[in-house]
C-alpha positions as a Markdown table, in Angstrom:
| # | Residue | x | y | z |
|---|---|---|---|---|
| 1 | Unk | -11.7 | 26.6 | 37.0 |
| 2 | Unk | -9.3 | 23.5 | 36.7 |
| 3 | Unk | -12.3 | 21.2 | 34.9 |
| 4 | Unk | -12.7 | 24.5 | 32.2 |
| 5 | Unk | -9.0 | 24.6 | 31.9 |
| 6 | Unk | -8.7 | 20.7 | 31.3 |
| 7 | Unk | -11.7 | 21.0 | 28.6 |
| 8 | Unk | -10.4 | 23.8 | 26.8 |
| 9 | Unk | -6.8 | 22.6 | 26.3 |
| 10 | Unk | -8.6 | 18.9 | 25.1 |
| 11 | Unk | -10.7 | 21.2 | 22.9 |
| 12 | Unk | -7.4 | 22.9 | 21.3 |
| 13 | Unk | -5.7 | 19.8 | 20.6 |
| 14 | Unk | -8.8 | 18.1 | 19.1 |
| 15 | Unk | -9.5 | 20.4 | 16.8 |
| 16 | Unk | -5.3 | 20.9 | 15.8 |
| 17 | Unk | -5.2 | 17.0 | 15.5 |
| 18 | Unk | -8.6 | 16.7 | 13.2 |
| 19 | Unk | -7.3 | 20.1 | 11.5 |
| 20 | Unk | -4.2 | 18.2 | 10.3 |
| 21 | Unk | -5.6 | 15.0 | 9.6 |
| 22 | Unk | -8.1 | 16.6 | 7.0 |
| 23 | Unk | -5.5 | 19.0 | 5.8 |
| 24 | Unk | -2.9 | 15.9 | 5.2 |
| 25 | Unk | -5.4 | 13.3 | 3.7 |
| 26 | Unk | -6.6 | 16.3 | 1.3 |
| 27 | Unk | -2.8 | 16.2 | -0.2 |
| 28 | Unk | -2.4 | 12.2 | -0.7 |
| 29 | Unk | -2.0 | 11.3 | -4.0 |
| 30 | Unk | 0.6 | 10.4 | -6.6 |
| 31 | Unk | 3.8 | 12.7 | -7.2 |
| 32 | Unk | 6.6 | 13.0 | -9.2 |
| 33 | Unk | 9.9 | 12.5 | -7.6 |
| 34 | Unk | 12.3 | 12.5 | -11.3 |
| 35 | Unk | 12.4 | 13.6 | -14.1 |
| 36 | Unk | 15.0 | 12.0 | -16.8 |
| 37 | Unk | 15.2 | 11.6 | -20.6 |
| 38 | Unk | 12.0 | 9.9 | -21.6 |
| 39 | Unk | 10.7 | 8.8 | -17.9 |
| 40 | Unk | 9.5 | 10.0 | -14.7 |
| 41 | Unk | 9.8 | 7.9 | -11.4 |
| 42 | Unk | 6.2 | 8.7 | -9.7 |
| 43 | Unk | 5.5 | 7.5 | -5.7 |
| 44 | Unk | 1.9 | 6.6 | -5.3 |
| 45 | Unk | -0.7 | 7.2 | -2.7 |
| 46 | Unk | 1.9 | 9.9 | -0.6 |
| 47 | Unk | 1.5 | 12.9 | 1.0 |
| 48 | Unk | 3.0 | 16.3 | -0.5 |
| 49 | Unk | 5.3 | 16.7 | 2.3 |
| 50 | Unk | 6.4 | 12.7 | 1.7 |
| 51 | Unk | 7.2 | 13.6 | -1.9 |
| 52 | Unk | 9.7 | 15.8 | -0.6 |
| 53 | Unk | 11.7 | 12.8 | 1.1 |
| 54 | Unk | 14.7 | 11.1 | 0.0 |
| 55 | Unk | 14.3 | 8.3 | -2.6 |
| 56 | Unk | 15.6 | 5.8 | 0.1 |
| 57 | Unk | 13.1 | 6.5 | 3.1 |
| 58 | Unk | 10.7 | 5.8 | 0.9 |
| 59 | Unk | 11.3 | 3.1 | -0.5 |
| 60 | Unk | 12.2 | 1.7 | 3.1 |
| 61 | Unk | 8.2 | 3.0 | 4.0 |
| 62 | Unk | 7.5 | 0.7 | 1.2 |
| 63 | Unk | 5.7 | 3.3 | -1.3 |
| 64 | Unk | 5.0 | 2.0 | -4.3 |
| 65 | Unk | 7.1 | 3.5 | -7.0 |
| 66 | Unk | 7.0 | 3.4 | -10.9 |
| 67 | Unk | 8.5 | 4.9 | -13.8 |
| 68 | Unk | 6.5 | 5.7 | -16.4 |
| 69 | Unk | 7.9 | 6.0 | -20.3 |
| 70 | Unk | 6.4 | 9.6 | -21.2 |
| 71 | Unk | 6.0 | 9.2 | -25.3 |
| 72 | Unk | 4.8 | 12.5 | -25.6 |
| 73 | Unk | 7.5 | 15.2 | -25.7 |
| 74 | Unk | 5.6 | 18.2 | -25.2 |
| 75 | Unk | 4.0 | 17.0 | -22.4 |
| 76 | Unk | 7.1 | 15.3 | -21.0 |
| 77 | Unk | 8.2 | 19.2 | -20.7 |
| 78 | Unk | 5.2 | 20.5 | -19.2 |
| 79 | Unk | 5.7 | 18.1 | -16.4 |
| 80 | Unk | 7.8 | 19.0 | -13.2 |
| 81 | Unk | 9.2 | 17.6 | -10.2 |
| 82 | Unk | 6.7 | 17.7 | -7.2 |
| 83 | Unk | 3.3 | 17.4 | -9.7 |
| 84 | Unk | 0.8 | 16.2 | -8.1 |
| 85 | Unk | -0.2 | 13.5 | -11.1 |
| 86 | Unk | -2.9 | 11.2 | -12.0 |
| 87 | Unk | -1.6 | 8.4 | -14.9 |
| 88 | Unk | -3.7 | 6.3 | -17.2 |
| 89 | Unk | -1.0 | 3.0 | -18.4 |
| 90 | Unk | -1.1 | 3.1 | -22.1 |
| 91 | Unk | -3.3 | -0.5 | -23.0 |
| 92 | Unk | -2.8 | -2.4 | -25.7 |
| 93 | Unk | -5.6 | -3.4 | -28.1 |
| 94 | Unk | -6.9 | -6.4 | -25.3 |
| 95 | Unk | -7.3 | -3.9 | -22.9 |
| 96 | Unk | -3.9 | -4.4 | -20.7 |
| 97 | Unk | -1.4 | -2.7 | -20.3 |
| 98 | Unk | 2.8 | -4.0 | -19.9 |
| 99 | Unk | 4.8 | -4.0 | -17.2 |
| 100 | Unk | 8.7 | -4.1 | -17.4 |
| 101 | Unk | 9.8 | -5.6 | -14.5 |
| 102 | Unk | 13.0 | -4.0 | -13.2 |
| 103 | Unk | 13.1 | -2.0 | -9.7 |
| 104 | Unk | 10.9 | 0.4 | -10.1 |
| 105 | Unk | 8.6 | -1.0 | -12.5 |
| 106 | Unk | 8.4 | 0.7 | -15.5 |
| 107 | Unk | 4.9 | 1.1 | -17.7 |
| 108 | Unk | 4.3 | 2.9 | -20.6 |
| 109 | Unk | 1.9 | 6.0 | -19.1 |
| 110 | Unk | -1.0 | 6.4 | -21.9 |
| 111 | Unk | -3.1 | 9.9 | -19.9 |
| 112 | Unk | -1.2 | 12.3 | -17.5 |
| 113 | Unk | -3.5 | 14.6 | -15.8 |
| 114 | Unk | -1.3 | 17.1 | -13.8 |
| 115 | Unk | -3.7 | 17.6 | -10.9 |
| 116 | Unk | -4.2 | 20.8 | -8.6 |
């Protein structure tokens, strides 16, 4: 009774911890934390419930952040706080693309594809 009892509660807890795991992993990607003028300041390689941390924890966790210089004003509107976002930097002829270095960095963003 106690060995069934053991193997049933590690059976529960493996399948809650694997059930989080894939449900966690499935959300990483790159969000949008602002939105401002012609910008927005994106984390990269979070999960959704990291997006929703303050702007100091995490840059203290070290996540990579960026602003990138939306040029297109429709699509600047379109976009909102908490998309889940995959940008393209805008390249220039050569094939690179510039980065302003200030803290974030900023890059010009050439494709935003406001993912699901």
């Amino acid at each position: 009774m106690r060995k069934s009892l053991i193997g049933v509660t590690l059976l529960v807890l493996l399948c809650t911890l694997s059930g989080c795991q894939v449900f966690s992993t499935s959300e990483v990607g790159d969000y949008i934390l602002q939105k401002e003028e012609d910008r927005i300041l994106v984390a990269e390689n979070i999960s959704r419930e990291d997006a929703d941390q303050p702007f100091g924890d995490l840059r203290e966790k070290k996540v990579n952040l960026i602003h990138y210089i939306v040029e297109d004003s429709e699509l600047l509107e379109q976009l909102e706080v908490g998309d889940k976002v995959k940008i393209t930097p805008k390249v220039n002829e050569e094939g690179f693309y510039h980065v302003r270095q200030s803290d974030p960095p900023q890059i010009i963003a050439g494709r935003i594809e406001i993912e699901e």
